[in-house]
N, CA, C and O of each residue as an XYZ file, in Angstrom:
632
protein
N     -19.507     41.708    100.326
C     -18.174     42.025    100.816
C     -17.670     43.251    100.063
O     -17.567     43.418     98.848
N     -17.412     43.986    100.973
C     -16.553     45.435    100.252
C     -15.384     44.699     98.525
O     -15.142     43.590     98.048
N     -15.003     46.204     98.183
C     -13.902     45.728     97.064
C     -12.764     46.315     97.861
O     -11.725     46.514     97.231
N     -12.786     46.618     99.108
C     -12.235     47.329     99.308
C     -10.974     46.677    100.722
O      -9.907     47.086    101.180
N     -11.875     45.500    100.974
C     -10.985     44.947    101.781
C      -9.901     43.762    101.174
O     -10.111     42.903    100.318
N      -9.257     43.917    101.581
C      -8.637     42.520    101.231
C      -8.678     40.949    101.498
O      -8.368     40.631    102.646
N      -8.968     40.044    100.735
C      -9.050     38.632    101.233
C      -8.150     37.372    100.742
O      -8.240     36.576     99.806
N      -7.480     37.514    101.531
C      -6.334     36.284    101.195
C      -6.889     34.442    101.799
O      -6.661     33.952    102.905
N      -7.556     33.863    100.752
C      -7.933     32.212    100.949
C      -6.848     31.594    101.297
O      -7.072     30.447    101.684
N      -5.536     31.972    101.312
C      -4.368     31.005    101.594
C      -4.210     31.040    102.879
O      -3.673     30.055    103.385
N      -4.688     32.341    103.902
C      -5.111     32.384    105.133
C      -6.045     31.819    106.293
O      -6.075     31.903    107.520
N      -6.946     31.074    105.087
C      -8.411     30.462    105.633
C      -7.862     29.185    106.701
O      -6.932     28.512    106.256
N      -8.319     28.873    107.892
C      -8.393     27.871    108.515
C      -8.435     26.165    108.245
O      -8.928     25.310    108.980
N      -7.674     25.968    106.800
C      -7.904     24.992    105.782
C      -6.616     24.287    106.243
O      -5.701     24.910    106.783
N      -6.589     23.260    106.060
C      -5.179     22.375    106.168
C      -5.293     21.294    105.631
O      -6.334     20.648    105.744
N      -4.172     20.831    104.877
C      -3.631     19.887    103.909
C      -2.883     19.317    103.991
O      -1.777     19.828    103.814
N      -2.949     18.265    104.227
C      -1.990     16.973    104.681
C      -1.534     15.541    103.954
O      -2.177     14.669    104.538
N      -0.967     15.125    103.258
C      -0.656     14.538    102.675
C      -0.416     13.001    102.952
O       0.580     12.617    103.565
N      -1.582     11.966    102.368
C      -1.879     10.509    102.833
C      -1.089      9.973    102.383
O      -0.271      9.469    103.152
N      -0.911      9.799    100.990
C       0.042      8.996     99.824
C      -0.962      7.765     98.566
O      -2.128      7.383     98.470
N      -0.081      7.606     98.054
C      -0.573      7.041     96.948
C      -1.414      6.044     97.147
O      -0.991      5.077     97.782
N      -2.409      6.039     96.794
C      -3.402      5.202     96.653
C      -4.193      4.937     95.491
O      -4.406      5.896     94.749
N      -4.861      3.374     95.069
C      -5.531      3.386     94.317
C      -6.633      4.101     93.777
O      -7.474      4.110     94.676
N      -7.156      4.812     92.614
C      -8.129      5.635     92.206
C      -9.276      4.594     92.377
O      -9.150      3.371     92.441
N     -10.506      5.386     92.443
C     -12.091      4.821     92.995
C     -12.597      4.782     91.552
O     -13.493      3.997     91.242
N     -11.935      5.774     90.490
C     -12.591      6.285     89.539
C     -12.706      5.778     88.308
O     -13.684      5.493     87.616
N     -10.867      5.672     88.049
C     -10.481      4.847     86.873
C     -10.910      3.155     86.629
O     -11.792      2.504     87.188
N      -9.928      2.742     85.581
C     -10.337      0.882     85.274
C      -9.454      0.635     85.912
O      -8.245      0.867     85.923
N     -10.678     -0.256     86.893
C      -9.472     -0.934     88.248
C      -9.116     -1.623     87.655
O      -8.432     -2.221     88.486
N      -8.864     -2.524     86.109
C      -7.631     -3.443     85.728
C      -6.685     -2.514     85.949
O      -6.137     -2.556     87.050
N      -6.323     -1.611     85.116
C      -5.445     -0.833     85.032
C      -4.554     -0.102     86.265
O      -3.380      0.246     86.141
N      -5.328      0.044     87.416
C      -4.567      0.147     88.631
C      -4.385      1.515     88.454
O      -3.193      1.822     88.458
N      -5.054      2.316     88.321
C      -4.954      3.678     88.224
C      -4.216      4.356     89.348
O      -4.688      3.906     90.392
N      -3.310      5.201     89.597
C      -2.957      5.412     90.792
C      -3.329      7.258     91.344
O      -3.276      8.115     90.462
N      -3.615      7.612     92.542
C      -3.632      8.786     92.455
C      -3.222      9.415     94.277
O      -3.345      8.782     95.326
N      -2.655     11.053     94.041
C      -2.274     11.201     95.292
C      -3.337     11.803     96.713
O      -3.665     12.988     96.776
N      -3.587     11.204     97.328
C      -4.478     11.214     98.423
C      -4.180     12.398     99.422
O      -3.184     12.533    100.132
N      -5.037     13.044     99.335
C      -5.005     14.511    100.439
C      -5.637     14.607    101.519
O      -6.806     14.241    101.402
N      -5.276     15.034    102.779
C      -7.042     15.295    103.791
C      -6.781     16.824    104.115
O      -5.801     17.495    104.441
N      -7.826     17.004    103.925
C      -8.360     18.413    103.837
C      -8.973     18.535    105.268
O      -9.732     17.599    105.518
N      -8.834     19.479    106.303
C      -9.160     19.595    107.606
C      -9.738     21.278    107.604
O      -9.040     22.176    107.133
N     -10.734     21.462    108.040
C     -11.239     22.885    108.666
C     -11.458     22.709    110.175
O     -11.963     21.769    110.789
N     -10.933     23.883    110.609
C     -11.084     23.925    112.292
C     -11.332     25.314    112.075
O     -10.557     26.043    111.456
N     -12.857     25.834    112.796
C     -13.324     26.905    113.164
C     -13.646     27.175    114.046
O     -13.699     26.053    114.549
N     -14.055     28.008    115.015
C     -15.277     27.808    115.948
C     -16.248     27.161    115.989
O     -16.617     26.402    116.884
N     -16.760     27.426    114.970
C     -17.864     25.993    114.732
C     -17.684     24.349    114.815
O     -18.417     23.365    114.717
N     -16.149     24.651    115.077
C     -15.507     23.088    115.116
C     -14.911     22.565    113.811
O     -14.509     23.295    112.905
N     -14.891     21.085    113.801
C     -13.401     20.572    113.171
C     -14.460     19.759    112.142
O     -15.450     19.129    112.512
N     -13.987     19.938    110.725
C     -14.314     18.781    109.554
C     -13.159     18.631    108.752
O     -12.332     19.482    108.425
N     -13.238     17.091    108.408
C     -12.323     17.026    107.503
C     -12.589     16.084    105.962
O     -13.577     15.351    105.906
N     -11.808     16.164    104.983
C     -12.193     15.170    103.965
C     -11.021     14.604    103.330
O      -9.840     14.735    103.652
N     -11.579     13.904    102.302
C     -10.265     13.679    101.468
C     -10.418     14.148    100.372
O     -11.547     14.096     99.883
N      -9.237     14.812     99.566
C      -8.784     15.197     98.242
C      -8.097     14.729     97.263
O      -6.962     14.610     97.723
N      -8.096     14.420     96.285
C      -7.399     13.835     95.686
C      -7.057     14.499     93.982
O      -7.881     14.952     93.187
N      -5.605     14.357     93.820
C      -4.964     14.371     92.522
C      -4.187     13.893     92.086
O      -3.300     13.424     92.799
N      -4.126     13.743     90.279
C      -3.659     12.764     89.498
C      -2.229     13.027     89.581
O      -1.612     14.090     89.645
N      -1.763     11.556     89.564
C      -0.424     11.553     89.631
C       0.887     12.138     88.265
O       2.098     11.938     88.182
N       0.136     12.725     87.581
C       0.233     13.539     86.203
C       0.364     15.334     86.486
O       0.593     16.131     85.576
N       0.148     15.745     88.037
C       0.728     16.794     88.318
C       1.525     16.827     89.255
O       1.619     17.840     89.949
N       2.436     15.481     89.526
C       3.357     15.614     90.360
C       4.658     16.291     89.469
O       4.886     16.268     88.259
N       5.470     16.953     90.710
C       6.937     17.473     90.226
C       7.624     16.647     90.042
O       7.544     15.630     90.730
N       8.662     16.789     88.933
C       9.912     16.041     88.711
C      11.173     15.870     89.631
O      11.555     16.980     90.002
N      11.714     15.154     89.974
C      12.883     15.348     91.675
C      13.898     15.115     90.661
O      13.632     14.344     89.739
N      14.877     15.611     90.711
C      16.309     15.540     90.394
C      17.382     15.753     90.648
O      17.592     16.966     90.685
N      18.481     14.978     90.920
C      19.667     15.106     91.478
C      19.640     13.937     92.969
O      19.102     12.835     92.865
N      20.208     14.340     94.108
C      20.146     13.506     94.715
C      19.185     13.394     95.722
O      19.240     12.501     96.569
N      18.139     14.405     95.678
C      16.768     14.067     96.603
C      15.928     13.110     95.634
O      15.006     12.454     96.118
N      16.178     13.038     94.520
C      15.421     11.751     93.681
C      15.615     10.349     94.184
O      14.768      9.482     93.967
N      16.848     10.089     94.932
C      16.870      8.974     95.813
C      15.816      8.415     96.598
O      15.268      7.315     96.661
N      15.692      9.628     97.233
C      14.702      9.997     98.423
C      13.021      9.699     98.185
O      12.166      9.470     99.041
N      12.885      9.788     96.753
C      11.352     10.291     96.698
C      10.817      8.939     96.211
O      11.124      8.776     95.030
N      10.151      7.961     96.699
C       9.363      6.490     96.242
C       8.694      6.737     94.941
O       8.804      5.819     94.128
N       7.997      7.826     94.557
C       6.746      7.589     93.952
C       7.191      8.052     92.178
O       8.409      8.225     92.152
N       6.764      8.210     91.220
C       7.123      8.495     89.752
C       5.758      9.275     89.023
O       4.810      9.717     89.673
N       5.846      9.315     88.016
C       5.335      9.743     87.115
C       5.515      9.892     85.874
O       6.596     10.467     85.744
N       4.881      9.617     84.515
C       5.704      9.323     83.134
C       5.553     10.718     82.498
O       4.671     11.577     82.469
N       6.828     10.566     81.987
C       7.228     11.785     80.769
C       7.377     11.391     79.701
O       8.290     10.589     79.505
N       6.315     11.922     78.343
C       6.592     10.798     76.874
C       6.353      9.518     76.979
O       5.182      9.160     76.855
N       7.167      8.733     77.176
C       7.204      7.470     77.527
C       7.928      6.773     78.547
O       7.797      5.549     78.568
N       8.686      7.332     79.420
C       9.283      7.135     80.397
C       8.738      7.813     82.004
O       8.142      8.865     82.235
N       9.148      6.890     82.804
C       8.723      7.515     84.142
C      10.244      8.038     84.528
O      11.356      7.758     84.081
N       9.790      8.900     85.530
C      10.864      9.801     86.140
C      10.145      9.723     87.374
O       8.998      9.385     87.666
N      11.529     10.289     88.272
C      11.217     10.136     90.153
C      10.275     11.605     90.058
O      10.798     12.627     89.613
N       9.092     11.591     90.442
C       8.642     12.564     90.881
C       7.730     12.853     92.473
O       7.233     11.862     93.009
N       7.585     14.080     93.069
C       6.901     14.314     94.057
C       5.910     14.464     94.149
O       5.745     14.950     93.031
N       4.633     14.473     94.720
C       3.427     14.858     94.605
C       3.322     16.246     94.997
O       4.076     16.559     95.919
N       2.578     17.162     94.531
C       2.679     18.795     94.597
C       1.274     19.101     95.403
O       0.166     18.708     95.038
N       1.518     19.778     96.416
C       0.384     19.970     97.449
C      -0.560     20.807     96.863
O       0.012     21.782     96.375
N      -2.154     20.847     96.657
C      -3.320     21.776     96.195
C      -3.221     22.914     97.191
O      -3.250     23.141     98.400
N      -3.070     23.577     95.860
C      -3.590     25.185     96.921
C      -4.921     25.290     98.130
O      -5.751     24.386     98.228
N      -4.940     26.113     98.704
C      -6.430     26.133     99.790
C      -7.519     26.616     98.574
O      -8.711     26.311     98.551
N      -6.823     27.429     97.595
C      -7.999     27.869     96.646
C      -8.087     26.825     95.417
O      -8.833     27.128     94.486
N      -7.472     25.788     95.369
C      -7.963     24.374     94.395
C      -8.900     23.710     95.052
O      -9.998     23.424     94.573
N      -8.436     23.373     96.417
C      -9.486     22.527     97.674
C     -10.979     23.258     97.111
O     -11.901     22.763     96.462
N     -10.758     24.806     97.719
C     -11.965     25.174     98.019
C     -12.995     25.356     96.603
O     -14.225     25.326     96.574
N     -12.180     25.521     95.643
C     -12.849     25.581     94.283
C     -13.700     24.401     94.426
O     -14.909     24.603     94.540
N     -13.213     23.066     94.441
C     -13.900     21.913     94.333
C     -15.075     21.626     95.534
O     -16.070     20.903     95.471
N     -14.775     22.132     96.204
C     -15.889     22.109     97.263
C     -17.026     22.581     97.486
O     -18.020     22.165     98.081
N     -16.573     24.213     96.519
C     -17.662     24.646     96.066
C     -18.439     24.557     95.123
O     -19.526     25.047     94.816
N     -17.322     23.457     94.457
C     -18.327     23.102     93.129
C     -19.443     22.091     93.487
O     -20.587     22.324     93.097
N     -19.200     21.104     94.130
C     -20.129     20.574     95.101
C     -21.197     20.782     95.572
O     -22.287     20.493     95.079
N     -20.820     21.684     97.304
C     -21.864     22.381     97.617
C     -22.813     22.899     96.545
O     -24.008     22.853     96.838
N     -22.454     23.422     95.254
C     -24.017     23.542     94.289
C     -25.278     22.589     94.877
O     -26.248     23.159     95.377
N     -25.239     21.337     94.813
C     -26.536     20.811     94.770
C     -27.189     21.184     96.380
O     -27.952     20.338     96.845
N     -26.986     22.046     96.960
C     -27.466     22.756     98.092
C     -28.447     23.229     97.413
O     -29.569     22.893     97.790
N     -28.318     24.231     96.100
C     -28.845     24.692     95.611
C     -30.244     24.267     94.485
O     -31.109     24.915     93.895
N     -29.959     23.160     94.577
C     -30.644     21.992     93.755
C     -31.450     20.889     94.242
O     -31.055     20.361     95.281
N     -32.591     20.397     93.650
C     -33.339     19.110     93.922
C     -32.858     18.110     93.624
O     -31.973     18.492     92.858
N     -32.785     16.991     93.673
C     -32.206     15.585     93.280
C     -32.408     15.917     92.102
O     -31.580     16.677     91.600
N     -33.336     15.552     91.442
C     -33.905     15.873     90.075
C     -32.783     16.627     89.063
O     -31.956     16.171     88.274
N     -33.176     18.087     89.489
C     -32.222     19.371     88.860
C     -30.698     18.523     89.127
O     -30.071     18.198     88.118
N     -30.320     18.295     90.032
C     -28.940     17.927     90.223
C     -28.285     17.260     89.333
O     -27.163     17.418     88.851
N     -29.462     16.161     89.089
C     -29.017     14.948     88.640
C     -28.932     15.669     86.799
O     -27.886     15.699     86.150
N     -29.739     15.968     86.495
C     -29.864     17.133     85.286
C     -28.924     17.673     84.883
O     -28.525     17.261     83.793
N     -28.313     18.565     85.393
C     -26.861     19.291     85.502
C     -25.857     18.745     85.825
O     -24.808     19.389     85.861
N     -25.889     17.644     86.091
C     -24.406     17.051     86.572
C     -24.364     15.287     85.663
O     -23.693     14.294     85.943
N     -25.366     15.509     84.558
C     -25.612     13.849     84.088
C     -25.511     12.517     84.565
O     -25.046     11.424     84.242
N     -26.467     13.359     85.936
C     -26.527     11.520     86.647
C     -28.018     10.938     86.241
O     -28.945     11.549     85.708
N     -27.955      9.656     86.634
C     -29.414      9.057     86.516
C     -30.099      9.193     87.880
O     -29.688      8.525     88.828
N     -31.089     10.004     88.004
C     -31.666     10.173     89.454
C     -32.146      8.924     89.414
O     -32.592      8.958     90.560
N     -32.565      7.302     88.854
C     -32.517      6.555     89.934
C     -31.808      5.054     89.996
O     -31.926      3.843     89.809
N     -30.765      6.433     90.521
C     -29.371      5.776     90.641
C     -29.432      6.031     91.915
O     -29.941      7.112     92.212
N     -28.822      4.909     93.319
C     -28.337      4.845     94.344
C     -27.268      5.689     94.951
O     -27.044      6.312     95.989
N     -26.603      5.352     93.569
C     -25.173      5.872     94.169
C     -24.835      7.288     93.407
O     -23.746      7.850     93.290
N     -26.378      7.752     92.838
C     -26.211      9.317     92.508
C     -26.770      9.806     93.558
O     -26.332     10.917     93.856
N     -27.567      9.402     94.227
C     -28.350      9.687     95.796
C     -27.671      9.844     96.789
O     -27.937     10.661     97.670
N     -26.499      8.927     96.786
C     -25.768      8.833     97.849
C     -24.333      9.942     97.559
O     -23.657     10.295     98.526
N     -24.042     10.341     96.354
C     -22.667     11.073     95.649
C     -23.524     13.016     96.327
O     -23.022     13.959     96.937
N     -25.249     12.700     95.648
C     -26.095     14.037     95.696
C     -25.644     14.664     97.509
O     -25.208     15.763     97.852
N     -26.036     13.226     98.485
C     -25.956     13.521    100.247
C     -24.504     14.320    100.116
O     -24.311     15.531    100.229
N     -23.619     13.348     99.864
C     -22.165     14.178     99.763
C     -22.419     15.493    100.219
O     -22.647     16.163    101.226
N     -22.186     15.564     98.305
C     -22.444     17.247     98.315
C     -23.615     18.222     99.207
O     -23.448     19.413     99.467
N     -24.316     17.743     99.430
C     -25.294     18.628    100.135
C     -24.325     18.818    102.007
O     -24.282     19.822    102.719
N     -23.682     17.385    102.267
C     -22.871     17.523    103.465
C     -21.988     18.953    103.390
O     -21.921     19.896    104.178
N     -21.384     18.714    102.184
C     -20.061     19.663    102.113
C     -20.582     21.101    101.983
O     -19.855     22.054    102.263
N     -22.099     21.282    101.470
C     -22.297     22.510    101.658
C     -23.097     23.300    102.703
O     -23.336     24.507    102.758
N     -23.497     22.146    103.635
C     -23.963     22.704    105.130
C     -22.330     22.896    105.939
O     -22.191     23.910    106.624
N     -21.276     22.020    105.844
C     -19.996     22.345    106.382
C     -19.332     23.879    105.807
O     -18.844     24.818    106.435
N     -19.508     23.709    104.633
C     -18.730     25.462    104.120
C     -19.966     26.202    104.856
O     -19.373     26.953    105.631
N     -21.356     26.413    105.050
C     -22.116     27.424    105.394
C     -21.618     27.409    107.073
O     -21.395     28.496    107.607
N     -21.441     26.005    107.942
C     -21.533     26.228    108.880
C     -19.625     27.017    109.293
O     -19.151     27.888    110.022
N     -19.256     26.249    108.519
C     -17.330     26.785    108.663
C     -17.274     28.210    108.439
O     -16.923     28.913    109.387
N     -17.600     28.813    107.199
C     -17.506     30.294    106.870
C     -18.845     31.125    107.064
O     -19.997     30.704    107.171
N     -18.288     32.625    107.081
C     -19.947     33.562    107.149
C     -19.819     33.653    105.678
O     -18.995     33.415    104.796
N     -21.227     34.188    105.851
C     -22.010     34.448    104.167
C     -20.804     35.726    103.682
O     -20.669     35.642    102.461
N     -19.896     36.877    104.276
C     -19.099     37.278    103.233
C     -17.979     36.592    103.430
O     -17.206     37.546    103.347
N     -17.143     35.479    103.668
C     -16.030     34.994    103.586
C     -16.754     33.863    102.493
O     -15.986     33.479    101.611
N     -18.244     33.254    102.460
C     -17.987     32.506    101.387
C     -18.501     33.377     99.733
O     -18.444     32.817     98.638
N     -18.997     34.890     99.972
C     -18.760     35.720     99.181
C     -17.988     35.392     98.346
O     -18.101     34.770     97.289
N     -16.419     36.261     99.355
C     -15.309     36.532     99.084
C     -14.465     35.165     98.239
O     -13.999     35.338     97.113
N     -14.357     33.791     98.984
C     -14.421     32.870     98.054
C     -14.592     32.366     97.092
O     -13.862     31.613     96.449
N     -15.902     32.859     96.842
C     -16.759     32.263     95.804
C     -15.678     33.545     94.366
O     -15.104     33.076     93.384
N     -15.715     35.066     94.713
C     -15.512     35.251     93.415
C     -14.067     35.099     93.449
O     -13.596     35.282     92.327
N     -12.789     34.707     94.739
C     -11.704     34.250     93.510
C     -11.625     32.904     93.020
O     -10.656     32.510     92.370
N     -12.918     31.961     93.400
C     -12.518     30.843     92.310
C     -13.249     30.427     91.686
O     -13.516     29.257     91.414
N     -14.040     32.182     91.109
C     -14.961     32.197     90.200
C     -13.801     32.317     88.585
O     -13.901     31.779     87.483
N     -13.185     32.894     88.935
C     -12.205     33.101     88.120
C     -10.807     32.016     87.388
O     -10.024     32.252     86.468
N     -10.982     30.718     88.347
C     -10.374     29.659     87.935
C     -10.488     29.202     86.915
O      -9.859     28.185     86.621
């Protein structure tokens, strides 16, 4: 891709939609971890994919005054919770993570599992590995080779 053109990712065919709070997959389910649920949608010519995204309820905004009425969900400050909102991911947070992913395109089970400290024979590193290999035939088939260029170096820089 030229240096010469300009490329704005906040433009990309990406959309973000907001599910709501749901339990984390990740944390100690005693603990009830909570986190905010995203779906991530691409519509190209190539057609329509979508996923889910997710972030910790530790970068939601603080609401104050009288839309704090309004807002269900919280988040703790110090030791106290306060009314807060959940704050929507940029198209270039989405896509950072997606591309961090798509890597094992680039990779054998093996190597993958290597670089990313899984146990290759693990099931559910086999099945986490398909994932990613999905998400990176969807970015090849969604974008051309210079839009995922162009991608790649601003959230090389993240």
């Amino acid at each position: 891709m030229s240096d010469t053109i300009e490329f704005n990712i906040e433009a990309l065919p990406v959309k973000i939609d907001y599910v709501g709070e749901v339990p984390s997959k990740w944390g100690d389910i005693e603990k009830q971890n909570l986190v905010d649920q995203w779906r991530v949608s691409i519509n190209t010519k190539a057609g329509f994919w979508s996923t889910d995204y997710f972030t910790g309820t530790g970068l939601r905004r603080e609401v104050k005054g009288s839309r704090a009425m309004h807002v269900k969900t919280y988040k703790t400050v110090g030791n106290k919770w306060v009314t807060a909102e959940p704050v929507k991911p940029t198209i270039a947070d989405v896509l950072y993570s997606l591309f961090n992913d798509a890597q094992a395109a680039d990779l054998n089970f093996h190597d993958w599992c290597d670089t990313f400290g899984m146990s290759d024979d693990s099931i559910k590193a086999l099945n986490t590995y398909k994932q990613c290999l999905e998400i990176g035939t969807m970015l090849r088939k969604h974008f051309s080779p210079d839009q995922r260029e162009a991608i790649q170096s601003i959230i090389s820089d993240m």
